[in-house]
C-alpha positions as CSV (number, residue, x, y, z in Angstrom):
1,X,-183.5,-62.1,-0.9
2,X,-183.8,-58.2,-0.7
3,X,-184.9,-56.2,2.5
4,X,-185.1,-53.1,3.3
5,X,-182.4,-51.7,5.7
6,X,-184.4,-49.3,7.5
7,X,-187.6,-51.2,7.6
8,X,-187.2,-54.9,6.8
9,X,-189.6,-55.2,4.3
10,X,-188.6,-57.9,2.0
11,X,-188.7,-57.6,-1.9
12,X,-191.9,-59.4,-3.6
13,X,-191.4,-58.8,-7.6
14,X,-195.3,-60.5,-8.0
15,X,-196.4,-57.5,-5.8
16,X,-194.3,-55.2,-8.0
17,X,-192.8,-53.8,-4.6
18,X,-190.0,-50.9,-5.9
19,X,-186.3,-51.1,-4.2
20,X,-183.8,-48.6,-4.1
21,X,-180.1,-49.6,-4.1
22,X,-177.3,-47.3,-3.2
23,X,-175.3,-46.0,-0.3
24,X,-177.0,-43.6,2.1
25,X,-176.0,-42.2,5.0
26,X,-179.0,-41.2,6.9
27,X,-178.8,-39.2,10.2
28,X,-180.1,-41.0,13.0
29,X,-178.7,-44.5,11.7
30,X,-175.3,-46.1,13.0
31,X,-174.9,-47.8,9.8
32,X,-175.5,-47.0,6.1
33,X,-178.4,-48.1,4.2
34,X,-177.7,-49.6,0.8
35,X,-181.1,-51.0,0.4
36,X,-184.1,-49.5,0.8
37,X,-187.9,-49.8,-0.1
38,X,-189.9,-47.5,-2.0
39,X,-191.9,-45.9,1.3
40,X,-188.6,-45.2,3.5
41,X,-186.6,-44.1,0.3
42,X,-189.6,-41.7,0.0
43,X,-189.0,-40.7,3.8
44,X,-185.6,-40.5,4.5
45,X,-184.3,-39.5,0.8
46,X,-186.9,-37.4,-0.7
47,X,-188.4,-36.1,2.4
48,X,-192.2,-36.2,1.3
């Protein structure tokens, strides 16, 4: 099962929810994200 490290939204392929897998150090988070959903990827990466 997939969540999202920053959110804990968990992956649903029928809902065609989007994940994004990598390693990201985000400031303001202890630990680094390697999962993340498409809304905090969005937020944290892209800054929009």
């Amino acid at each position: 099962m997939t969540d999202c490290d920053a959110c804990g939204k968990v992956y649903n392929q029928f809902l065609g929810d989007r994940f994004w897998a990598g390693r990201y150090d985000v400031p303001g988070y202890d630990e680094t994200l390697e999962t993340l959903c498409d809304k905090c990827h969005r937020k944290l990466i892209r800054n929009n």
